[in-house]
C-alpha positions, 0 to 999 in steps of 0.5 A: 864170629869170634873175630867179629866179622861176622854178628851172631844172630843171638848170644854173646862171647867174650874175649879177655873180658871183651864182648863180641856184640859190645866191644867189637873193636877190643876184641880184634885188638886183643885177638890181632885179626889179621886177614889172609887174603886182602880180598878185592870184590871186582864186581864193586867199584874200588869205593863200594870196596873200601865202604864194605871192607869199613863196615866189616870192621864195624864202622858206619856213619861219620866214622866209615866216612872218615876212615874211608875218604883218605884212603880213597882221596890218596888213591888211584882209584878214584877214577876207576870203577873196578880194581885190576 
């Protein structure tokens, strides 16, 4: 929760001023949130991947449309179902 992966079910904390619930993206700013692993889900298609990773990060609407679609139109995966 504290790298904002994950929502809380209530409550709120702060971050170098920054608020989990309201400034989600400062708050991994500040922190530097780096994963361990780059997890690939096989069983989504590598677009399901890219939408799901975008919303982990707090993005939705137009902004995960934008952020995702150069990712996805530069890719080789756009003819695969599932990445290998």
């Amino acid at each position: 929760m504290l790298a904002c992966l994950l929502r809380p079910t209530s409550g709120d904390a702060t971050i170098d001023g920054h608020s989990i619930t309201h400034d989600p993206l400062d708050v991994k700013r500040t922190i530097g949130v780096v994963p361990q692993d780059i997890a690939v889900y096989e069983d989504m298609s590598a677009r399901e991947n890219l939408v799901f990773w975008g919303k982990m990060y707090g993005l939705a609407g137009a902004a995960l449309q934008a952020a995702s679609t150069p990712c996805w139109s530069s890719s080789r995966w756009r003819t695969a179902r599932t990445i290998a």
